[in-house]
Backbone bond lengths (Angstrom), bond angles and torsions (degrees), N, CA, C in turn:
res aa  C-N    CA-C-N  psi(-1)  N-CA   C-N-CA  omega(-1)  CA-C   N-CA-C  phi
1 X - - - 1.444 - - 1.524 108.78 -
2 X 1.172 124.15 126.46 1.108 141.25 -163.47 2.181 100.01 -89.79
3 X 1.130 120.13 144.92 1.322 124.46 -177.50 1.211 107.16 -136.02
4 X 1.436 120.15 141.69 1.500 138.47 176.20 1.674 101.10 -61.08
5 X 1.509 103.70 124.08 1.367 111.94 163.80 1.838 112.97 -95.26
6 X 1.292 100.43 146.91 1.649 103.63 -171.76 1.860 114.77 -119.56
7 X 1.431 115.39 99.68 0.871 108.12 155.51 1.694 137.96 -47.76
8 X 1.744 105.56 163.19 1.630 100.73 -160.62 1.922 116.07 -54.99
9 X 1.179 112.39 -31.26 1.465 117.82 170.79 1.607 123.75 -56.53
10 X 1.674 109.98 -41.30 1.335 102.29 176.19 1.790 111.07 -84.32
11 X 1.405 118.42 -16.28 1.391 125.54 167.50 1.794 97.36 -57.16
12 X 1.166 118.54 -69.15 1.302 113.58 -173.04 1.523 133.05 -48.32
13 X 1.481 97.51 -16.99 1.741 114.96 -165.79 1.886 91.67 -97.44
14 X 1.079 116.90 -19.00 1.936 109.30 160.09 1.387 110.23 -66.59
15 X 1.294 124.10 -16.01 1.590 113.11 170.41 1.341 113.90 -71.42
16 X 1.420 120.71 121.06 1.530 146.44 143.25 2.013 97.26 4.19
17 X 1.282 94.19 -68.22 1.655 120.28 -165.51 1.568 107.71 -58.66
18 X 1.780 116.94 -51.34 0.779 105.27 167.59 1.659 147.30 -109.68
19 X 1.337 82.32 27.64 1.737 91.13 177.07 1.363 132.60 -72.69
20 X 1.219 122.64 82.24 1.900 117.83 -174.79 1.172 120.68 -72.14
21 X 1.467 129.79 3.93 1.024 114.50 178.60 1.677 134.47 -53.00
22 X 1.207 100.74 -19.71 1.426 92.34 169.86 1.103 133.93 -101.86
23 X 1.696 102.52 36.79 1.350 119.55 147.38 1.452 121.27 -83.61
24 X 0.956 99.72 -29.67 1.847 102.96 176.13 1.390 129.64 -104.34
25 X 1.641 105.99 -7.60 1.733 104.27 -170.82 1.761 93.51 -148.33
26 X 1.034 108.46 141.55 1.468 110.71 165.35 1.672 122.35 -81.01
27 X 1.572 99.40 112.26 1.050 96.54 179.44 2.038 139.04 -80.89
28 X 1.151 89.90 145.45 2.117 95.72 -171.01 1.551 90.42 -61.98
29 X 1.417 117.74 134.09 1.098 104.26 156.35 2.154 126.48 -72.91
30 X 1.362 104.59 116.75 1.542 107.78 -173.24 1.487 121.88 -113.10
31 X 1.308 132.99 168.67 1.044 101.25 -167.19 1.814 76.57 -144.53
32 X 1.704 100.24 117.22 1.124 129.63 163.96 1.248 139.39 -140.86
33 X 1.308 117.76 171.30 1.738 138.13 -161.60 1.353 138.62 -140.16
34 X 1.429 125.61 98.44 0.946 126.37 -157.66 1.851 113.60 -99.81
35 X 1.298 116.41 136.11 1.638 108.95 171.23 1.422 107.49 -149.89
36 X 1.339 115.48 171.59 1.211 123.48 -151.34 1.440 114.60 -136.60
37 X 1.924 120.94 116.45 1.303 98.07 -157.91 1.671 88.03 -125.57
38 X 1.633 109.56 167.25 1.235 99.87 166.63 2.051 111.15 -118.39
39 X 0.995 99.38 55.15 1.901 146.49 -162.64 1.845 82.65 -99.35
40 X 1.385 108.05 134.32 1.602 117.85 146.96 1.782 110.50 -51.95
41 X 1.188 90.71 174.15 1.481 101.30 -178.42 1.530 100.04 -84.06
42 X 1.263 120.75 -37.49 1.376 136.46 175.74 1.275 121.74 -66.38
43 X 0.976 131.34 -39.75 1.524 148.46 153.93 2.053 114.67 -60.57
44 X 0.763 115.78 -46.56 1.121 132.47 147.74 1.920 117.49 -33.47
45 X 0.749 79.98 -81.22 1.746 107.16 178.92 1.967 93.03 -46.54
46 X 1.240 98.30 -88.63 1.439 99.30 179.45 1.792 114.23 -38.04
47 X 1.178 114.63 -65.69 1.716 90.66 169.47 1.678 146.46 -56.52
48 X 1.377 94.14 -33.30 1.853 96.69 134.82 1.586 127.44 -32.13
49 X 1.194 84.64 -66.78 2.132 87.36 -179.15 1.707 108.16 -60.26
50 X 1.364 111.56 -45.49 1.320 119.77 169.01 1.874 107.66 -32.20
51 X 1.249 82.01 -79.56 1.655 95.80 -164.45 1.488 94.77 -54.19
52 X 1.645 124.47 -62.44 1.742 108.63 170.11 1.325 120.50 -0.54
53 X 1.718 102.80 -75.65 1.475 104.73 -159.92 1.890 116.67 -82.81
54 X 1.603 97.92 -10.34 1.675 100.06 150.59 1.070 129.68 -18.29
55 X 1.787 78.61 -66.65 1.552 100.21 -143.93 1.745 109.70 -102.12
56 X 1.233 102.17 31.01 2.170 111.96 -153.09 1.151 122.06 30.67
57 X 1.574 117.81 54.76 1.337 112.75 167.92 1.473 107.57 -118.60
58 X 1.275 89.33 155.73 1.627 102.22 -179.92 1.572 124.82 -91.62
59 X 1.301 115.45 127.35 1.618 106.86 -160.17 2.313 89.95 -101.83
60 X 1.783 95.41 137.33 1.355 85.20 -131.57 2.172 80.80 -104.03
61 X 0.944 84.56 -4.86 1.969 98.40 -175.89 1.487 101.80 156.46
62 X 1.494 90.39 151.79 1.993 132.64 -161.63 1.622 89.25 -132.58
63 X 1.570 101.57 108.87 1.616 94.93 159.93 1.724 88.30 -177.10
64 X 1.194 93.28 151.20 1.835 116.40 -158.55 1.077 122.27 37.89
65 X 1.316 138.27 11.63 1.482 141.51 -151.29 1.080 125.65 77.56
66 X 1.274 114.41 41.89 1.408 131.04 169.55 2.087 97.17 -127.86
67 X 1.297 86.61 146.05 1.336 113.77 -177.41 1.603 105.13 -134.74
68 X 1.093 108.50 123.01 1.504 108.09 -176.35 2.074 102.43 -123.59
69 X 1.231 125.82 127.92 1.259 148.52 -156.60 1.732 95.79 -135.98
70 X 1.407 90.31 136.17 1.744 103.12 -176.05 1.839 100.07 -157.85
71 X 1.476 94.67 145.82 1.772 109.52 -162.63 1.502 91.16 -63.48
72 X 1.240 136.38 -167.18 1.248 166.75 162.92 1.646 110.03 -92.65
73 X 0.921 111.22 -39.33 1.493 102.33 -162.32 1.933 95.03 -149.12
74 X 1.290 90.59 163.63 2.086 112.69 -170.11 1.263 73.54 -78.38
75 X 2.042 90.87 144.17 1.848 99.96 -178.44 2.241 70.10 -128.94
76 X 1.323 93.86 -147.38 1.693 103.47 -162.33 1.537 103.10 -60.92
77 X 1.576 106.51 -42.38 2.054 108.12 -173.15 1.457 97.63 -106.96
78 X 1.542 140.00 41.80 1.063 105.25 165.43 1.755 99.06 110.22
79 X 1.193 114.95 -179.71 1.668 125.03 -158.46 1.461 81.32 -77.23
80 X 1.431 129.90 159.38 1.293 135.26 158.17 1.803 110.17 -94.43
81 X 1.148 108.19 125.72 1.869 105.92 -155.08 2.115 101.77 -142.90
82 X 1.605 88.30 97.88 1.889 72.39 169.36 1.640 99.78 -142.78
83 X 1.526 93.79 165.38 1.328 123.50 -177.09 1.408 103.68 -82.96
84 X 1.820 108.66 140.92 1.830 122.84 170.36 1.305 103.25 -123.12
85 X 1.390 124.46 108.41 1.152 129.36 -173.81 1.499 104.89 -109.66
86 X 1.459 120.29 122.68 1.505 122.24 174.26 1.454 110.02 -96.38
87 X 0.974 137.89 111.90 1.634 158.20 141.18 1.635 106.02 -45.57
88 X 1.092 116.06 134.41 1.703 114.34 167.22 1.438 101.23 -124.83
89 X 1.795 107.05 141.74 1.704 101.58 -165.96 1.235 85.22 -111.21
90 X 1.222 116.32 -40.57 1.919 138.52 175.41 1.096 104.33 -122.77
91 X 1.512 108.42 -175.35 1.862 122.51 -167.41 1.686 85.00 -89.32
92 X 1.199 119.58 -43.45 1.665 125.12 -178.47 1.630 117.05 -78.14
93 X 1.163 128.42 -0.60 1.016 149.03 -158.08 1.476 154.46 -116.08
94 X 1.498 123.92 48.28 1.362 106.65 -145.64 1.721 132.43 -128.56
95 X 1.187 141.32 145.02 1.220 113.81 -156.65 1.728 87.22 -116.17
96 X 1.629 122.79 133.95 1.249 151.97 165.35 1.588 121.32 -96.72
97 X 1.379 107.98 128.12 1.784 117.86 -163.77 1.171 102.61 -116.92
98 X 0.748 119.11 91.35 1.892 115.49 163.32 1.209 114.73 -61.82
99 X 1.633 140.00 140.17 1.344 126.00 -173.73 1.984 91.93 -151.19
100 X 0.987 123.69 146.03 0.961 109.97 -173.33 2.060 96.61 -108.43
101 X 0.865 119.34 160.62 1.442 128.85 -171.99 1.438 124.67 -101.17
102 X 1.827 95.58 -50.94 1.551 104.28 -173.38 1.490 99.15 -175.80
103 X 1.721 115.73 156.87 1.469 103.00 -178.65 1.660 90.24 122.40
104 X 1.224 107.11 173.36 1.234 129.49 168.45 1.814 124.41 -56.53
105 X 1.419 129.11 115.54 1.900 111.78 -159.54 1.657 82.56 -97.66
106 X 1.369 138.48 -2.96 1.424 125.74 170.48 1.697 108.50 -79.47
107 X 1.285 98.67 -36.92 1.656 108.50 -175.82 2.057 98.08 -72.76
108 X 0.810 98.28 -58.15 1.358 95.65 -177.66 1.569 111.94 -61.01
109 X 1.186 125.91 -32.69 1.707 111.47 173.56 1.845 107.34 -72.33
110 X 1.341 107.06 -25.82 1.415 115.99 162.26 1.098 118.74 -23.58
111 X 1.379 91.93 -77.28 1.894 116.45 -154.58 1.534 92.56 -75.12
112 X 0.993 129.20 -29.32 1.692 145.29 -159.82 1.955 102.84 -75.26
113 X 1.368 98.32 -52.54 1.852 122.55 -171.65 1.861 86.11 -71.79
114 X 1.230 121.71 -77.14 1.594 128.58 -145.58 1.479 101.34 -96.62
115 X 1.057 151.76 -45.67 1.223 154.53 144.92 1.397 135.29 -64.20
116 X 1.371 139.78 -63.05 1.578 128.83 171.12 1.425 125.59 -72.87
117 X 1.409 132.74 -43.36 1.375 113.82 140.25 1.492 148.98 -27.69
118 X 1.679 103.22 -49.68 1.913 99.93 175.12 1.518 101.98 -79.02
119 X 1.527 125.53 -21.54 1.123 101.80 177.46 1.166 109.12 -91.04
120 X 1.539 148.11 34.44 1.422 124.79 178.19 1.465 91.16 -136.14
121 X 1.466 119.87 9.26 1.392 122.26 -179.68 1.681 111.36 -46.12
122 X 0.966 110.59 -29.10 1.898 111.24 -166.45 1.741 108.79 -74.59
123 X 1.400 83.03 -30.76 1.654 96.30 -164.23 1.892 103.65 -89.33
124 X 1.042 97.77 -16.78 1.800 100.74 -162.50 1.929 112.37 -96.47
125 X 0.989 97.52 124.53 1.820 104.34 168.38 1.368 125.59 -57.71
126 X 1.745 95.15 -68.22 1.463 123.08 175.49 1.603 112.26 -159.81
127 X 1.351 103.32 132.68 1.608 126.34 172.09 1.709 103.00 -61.47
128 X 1.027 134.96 158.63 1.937 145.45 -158.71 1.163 94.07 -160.74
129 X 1.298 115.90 126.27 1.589 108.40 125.95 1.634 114.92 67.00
130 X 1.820 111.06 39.07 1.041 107.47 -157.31 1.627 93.64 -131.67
131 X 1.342 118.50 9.53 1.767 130.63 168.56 1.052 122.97 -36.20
């Protein structure tokens, strides 16, 4: 699986500080998470699926560095459904976005707080941008 590499400008535009976009576009409110591993992209990838089937979720398609994960079952809004996008800054190097799609945003900070964090502890540097 091939992963989006990020020059120094789009590295800079993940800062909190410098993001303008919502000068120009109205933003959805979403509820995402960023962390940073120094994990292959491949290694990476595979503990995702790991933790997936932990946690009974269904991993729903793998393509460019996107990983897409979806609940098993209707929670209060609907399937709980988000995107894992791997960024490569270096070959050793990489920054991961959690974004959630659709579904419940209480269920998803859930699964996010007590489940996808302790399990990705091995693989993870530091959590970003995940308020």
């Amino acid at each position: 699986m091939s992963v989006t590499n990020l020059n120094a400008f789009e590295i800079i535009s993940f800062s909190k500080g410098f993001d303008l976009s919502g000068m120009f576009i109205v933003k959805e409110w979403r509820n995402e998470a960023r962390f940073t591993s120094d994990k292959s992209a491949s290694t990476i990838i595979s503990k995702l699926e790991d933790v997936a089937k932990a946690l009974n979720l269904r991993v729903r398609k793998k393509d460019n560095g996107v990983v897409k994960m979806q609940g098993r079952k209707e929670g209060r809004n609907g399937v709980l459904q988000f995107d894992i996008e791997i960024f490569e800054v270096t070959t050793s190097y990489h920054i991961i976005e959690m974004k959630q799609t659709s579904g419940d945003s209480l269920e998803y900070r859930q699964l996010l707080e007590e489940g996808i964090r302790p399990a990705l502890k091995d693989i993870v540097l530091a959590w970003h941008g995940d308020e």
